[in-house]
N, CA, C and O atoms as a Maestro MAE file, in Angstrom:
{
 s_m_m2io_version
 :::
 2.0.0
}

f_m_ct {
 s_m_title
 :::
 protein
 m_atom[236] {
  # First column is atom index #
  i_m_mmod_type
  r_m_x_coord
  r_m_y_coord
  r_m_z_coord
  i_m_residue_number
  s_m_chain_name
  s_m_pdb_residue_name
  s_m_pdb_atom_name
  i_m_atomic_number
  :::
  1 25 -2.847 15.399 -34.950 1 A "UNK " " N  " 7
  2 3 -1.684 15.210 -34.105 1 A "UNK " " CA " 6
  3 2 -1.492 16.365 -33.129 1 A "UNK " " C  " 6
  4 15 -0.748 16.335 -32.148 1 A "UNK " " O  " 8
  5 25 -1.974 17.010 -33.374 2 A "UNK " " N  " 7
  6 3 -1.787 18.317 -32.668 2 A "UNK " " CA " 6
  7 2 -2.765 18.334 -31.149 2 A "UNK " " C  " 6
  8 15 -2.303 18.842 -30.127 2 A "UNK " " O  " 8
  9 25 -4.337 17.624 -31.194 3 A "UNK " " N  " 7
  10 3 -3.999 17.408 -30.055 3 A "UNK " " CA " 6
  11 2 -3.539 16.424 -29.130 3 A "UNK " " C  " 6
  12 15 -4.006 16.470 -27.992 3 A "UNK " " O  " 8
  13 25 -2.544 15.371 -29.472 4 A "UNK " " N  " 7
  14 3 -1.685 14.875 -28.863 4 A "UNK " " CA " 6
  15 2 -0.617 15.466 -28.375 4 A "UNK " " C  " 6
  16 15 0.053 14.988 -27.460 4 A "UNK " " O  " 8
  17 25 -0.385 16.523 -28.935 5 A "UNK " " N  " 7
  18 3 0.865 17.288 -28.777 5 A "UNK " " CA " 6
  19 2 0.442 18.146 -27.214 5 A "UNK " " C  " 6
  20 15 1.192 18.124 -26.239 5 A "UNK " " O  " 8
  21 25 -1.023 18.939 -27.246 6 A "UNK " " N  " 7
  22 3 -1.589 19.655 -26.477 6 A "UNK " " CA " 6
  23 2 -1.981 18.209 -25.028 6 A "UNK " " C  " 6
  24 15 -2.407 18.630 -23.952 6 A "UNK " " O  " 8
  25 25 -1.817 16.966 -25.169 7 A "UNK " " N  " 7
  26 3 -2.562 16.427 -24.136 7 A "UNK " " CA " 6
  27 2 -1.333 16.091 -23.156 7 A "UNK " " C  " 6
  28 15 -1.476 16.148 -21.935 7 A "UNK " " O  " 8
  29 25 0.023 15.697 -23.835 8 A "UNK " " N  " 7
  30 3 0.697 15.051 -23.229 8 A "UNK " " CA " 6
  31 2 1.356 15.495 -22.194 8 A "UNK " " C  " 6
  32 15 1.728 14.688 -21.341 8 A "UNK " " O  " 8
  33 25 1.620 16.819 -22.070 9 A "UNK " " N  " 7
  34 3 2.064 17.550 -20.678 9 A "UNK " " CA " 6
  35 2 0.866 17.441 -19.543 9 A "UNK " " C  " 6
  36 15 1.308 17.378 -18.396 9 A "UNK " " O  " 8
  37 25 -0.296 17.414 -19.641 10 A "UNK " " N  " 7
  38 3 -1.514 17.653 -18.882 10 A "UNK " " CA " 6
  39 2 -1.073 16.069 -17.969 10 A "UNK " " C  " 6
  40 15 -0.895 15.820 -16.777 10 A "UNK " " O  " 8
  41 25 -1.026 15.272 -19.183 11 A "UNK " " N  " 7
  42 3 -1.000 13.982 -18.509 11 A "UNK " " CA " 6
  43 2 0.114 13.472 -17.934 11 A "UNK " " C  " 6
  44 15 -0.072 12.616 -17.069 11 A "UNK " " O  " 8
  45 25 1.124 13.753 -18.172 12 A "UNK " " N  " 7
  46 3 2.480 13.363 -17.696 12 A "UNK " " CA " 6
  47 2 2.460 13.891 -16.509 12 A "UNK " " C  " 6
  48 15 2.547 13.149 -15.530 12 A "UNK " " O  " 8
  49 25 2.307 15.672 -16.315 13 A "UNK " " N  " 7
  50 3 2.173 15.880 -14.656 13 A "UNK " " CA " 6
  51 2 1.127 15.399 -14.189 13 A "UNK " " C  " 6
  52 15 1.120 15.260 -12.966 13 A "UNK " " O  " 8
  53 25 0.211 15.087 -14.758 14 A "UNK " " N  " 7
  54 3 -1.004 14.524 -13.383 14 A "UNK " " CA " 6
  55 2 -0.213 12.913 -13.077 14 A "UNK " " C  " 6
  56 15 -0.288 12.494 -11.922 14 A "UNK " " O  " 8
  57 25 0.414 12.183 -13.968 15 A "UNK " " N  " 7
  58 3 0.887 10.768 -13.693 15 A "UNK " " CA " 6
  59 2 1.940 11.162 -12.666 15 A "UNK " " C  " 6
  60 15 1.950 10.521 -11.615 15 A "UNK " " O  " 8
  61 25 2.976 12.303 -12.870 16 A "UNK " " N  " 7
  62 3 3.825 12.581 -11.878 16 A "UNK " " CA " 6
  63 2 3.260 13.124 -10.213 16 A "UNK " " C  " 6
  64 15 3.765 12.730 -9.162 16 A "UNK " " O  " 8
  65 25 2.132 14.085 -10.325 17 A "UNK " " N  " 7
  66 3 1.675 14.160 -9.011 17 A "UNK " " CA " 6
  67 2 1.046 13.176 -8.600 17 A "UNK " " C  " 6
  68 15 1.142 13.053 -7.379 17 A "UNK " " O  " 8
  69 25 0.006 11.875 -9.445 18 A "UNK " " N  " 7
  70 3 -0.142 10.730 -8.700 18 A "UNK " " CA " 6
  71 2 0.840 10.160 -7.679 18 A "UNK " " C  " 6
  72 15 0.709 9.987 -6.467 18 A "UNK " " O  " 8
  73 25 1.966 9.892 -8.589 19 A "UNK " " N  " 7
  74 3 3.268 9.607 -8.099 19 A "UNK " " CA " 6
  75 2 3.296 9.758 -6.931 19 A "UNK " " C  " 6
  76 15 2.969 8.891 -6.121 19 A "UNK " " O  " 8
  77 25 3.703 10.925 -6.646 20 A "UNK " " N  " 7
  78 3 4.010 11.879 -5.582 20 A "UNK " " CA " 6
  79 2 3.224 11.907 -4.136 20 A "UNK " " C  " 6
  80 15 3.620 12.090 -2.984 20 A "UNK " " O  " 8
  81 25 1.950 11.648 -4.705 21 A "UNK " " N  " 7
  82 3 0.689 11.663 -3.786 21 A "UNK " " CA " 6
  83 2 0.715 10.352 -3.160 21 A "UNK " " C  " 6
  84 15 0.610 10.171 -1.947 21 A "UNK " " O  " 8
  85 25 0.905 9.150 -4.322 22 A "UNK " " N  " 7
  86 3 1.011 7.731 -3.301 22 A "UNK " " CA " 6
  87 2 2.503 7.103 -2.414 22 A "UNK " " C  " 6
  88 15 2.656 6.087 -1.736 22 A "UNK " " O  " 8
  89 25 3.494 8.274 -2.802 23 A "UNK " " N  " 7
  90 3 4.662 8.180 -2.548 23 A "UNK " " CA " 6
  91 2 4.456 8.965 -0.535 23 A "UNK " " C  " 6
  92 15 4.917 8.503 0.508 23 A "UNK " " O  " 8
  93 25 3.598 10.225 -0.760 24 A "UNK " " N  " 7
  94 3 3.375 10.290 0.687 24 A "UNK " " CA " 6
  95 2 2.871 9.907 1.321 24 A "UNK " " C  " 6
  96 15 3.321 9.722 2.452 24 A "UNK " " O  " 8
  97 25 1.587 9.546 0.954 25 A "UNK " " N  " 7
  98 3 0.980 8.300 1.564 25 A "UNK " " CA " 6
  99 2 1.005 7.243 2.154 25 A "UNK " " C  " 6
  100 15 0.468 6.829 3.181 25 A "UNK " " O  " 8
  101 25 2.123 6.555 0.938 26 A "UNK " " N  " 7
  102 3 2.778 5.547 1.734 26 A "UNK " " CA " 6
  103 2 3.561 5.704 2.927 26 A "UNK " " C  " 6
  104 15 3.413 5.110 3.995 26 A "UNK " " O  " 8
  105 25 4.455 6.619 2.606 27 A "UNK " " N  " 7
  106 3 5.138 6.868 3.625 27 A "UNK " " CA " 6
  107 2 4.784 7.631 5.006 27 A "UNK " " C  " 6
  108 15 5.609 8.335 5.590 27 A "UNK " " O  " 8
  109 25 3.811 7.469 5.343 28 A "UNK " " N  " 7
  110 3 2.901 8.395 6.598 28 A "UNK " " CA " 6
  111 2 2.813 7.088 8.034 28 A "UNK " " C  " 6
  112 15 2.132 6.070 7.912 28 A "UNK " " O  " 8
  113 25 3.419 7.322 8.974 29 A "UNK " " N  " 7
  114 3 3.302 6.029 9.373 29 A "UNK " " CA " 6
  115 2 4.611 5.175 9.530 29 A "UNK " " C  " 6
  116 15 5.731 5.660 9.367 29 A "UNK " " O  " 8
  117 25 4.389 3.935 9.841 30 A "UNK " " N  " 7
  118 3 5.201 3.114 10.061 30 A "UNK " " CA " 6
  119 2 6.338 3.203 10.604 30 A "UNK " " C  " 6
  120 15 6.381 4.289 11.182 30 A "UNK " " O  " 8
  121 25 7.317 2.624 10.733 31 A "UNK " " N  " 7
  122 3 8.605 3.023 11.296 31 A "UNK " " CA " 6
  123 2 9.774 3.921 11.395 31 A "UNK " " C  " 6
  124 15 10.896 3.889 11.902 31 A "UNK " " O  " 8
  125 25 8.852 4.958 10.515 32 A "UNK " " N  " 7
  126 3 9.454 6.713 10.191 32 A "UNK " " CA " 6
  127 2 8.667 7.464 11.063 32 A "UNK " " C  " 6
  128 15 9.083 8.584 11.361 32 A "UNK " " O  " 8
  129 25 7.513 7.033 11.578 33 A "UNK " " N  " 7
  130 3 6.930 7.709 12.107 33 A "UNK " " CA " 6
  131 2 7.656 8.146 13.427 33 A "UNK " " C  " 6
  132 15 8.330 9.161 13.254 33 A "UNK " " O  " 8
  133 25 7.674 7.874 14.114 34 A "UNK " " N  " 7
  134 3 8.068 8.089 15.660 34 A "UNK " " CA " 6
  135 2 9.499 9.024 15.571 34 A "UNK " " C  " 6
  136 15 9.712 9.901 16.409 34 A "UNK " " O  " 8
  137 25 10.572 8.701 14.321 35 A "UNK " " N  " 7
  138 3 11.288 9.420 13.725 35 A "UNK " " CA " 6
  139 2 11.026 10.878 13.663 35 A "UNK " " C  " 6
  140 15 11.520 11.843 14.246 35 A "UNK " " O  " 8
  141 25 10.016 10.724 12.699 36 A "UNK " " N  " 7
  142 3 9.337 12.532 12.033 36 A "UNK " " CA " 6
  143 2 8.725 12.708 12.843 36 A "UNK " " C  " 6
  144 15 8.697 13.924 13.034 36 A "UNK " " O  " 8
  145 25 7.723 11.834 14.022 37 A "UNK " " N  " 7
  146 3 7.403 13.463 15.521 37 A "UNK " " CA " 6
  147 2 8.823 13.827 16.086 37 A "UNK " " C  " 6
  148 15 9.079 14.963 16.484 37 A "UNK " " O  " 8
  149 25 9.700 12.830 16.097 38 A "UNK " " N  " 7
  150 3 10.667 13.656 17.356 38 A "UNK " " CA " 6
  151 2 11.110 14.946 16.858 38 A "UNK " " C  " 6
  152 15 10.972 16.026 17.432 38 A "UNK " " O  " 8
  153 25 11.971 14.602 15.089 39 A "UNK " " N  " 7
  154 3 12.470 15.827 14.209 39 A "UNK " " CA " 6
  155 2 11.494 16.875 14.324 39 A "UNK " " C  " 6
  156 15 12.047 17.968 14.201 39 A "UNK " " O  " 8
  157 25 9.663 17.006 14.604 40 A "UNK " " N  " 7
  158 3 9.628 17.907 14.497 40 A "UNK " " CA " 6
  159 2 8.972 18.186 15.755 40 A "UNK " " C  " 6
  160 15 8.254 19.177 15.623 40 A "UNK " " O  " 8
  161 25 8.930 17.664 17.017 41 A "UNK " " N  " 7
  162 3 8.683 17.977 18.415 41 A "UNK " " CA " 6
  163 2 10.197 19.101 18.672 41 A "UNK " " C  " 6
  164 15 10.158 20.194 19.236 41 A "UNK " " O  " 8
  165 25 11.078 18.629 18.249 42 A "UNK " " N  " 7
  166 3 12.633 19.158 18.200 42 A "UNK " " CA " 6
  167 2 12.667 20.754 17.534 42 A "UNK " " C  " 6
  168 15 13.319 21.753 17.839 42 A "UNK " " O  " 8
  169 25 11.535 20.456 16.370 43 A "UNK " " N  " 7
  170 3 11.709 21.806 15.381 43 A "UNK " " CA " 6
  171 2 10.811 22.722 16.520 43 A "UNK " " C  " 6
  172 15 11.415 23.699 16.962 43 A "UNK " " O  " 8
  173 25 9.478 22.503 17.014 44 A "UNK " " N  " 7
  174 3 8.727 22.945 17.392 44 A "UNK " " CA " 6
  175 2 9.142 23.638 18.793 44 A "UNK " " C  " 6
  176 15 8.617 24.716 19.069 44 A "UNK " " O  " 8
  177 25 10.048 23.065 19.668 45 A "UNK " " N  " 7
  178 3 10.690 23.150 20.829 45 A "UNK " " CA " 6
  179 2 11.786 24.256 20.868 45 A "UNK " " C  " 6
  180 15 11.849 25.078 21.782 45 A "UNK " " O  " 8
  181 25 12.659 24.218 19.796 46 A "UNK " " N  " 7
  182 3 13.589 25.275 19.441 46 A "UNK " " CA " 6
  183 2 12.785 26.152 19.221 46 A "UNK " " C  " 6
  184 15 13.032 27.158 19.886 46 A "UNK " " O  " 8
  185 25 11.377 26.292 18.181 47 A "UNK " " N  " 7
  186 3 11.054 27.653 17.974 47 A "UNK " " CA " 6
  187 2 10.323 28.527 19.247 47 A "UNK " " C  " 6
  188 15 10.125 29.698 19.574 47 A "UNK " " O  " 8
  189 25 10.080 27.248 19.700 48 A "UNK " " N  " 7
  190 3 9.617 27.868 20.896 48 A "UNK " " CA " 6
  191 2 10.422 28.745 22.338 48 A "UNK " " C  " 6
  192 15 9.958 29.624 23.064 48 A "UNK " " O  " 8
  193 25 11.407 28.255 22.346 49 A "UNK " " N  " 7
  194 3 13.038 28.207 22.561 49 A "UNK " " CA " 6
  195 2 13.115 29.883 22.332 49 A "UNK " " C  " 6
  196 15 13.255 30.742 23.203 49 A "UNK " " O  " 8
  197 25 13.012 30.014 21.247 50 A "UNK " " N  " 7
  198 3 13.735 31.078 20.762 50 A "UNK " " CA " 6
  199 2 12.808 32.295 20.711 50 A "UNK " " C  " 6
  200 15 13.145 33.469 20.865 50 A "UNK " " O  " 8
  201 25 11.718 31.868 20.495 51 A "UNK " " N  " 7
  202 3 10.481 32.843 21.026 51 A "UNK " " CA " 6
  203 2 10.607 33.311 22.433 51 A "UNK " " C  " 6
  204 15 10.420 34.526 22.492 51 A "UNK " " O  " 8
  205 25 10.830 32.828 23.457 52 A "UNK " " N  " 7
  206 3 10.321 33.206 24.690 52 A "UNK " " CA " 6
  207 2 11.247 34.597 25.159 52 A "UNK " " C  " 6
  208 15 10.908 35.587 25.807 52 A "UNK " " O  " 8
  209 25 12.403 34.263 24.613 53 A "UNK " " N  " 7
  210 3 13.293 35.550 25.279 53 A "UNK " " CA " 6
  211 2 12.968 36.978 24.503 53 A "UNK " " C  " 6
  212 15 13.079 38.025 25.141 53 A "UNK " " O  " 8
  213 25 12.571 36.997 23.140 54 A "UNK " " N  " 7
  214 3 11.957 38.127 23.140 54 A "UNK " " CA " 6
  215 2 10.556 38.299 23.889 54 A "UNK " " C  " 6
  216 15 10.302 39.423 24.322 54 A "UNK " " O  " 8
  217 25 10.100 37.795 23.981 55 A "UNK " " N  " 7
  218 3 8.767 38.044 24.686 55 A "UNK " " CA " 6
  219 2 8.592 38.756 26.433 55 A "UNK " " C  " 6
  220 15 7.729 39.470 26.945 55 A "UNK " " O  " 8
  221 25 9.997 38.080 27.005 56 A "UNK " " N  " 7
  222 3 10.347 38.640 28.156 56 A "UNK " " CA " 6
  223 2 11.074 40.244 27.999 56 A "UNK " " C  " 6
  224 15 10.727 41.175 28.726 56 A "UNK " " O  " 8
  225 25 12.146 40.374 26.912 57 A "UNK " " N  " 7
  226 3 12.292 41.688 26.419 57 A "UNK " " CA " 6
  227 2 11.588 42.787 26.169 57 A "UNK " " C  " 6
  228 15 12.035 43.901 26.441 57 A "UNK " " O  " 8
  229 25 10.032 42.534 25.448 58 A "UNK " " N  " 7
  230 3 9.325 43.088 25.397 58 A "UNK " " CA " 6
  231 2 8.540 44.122 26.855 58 A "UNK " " C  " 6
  232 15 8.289 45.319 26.998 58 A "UNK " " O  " 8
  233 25 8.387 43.024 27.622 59 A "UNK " " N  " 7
  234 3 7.490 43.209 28.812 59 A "UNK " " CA " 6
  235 2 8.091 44.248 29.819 59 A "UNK " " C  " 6
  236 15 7.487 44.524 30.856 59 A "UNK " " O  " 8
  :::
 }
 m_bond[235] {
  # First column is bond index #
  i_m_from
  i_m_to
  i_m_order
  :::
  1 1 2 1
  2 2 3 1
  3 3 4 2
  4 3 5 1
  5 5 6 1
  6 6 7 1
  7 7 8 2
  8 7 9 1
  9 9 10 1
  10 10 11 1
  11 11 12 2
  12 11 13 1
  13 13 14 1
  14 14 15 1
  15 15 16 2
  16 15 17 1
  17 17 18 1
  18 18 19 1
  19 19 20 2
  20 19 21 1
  21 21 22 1
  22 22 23 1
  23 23 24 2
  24 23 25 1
  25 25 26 1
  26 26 27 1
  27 27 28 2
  28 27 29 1
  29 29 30 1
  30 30 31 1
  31 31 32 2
  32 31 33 1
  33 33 34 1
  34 34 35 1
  35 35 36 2
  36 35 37 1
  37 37 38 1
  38 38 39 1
  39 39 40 2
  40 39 41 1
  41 41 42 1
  42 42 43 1
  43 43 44 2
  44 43 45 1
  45 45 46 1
  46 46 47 1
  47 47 48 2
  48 47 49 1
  49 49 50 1
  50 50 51 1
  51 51 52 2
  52 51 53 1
  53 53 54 1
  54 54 55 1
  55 55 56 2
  56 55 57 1
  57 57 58 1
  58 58 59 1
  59 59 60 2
  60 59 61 1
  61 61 62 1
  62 62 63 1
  63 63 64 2
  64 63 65 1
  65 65 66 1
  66 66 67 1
  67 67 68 2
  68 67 69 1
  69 69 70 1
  70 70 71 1
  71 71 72 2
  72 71 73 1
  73 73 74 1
  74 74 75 1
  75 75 76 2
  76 75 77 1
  77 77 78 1
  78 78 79 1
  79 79 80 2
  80 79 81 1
  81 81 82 1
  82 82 83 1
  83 83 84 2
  84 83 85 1
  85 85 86 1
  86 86 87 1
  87 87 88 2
  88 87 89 1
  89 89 90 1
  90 90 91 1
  91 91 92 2
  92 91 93 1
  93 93 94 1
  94 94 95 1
  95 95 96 2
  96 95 97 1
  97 97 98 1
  98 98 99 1
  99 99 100 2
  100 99 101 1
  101 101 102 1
  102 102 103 1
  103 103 104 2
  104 103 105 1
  105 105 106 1
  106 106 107 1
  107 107 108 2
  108 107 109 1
  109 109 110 1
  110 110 111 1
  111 111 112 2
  112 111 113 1
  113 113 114 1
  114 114 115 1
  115 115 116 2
  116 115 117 1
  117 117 118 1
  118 118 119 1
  119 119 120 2
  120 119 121 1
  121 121 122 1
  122 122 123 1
  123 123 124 2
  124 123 125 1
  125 125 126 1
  126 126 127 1
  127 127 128 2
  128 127 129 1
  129 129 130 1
  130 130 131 1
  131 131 132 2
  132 131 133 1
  133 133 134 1
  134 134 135 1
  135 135 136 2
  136 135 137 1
  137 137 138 1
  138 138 139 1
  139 139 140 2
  140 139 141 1
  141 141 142 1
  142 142 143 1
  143 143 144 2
  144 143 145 1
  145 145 146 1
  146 146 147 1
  147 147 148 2
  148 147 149 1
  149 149 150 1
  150 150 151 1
  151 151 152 2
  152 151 153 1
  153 153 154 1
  154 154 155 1
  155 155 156 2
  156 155 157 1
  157 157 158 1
  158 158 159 1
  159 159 160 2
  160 159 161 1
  161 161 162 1
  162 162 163 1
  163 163 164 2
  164 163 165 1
  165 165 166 1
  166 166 167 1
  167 167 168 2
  168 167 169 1
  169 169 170 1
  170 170 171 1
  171 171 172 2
  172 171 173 1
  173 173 174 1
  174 174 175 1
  175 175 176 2
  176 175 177 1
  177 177 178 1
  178 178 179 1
  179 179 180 2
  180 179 181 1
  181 181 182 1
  182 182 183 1
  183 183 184 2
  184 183 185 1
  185 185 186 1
  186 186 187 1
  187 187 188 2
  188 187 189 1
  189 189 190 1
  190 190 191 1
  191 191 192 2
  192 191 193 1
  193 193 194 1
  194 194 195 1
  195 195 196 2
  196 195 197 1
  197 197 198 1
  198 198 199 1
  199 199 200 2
  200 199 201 1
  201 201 202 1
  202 202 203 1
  203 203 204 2
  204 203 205 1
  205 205 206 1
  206 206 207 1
  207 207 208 2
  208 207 209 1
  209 209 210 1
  210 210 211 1
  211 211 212 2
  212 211 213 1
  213 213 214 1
  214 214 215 1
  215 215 216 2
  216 215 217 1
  217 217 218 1
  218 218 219 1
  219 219 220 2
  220 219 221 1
  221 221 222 1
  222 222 223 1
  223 223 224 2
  224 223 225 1
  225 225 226 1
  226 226 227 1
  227 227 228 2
  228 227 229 1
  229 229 230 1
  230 230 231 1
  231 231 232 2
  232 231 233 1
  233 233 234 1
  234 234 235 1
  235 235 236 2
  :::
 }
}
């Protein structure tokens, strides 16, 4: 019994990161998509945003 005791965590997280793995997967795409570029054209734009004025400070 004991190694049942030793297997069952090994296997429970690998069943949970399966999970996880076909859970992003799925979700990559489709009608979220065009969603998650803007959120992060938006993220990417601010950082960029916020970069430039030190850079002129510098110079």
């Amino acid at each position: 019994m004991d190694y049942v005791s030793a297997l069952v965590p090994p296997v429970v997280m690998a069943v949970f990161f399966i999970g996880l793995i076909v859970t992003m997967v799925k979700s990559q795409g489709g009608a979220n998509k065009a969603k998650e570029d803007a959120v992060v054209d938006a993220a990417l734009a601010r950082a960029e945003a916020t970069r430039q004025p030190s850079r002129d400070a510098d110079a």
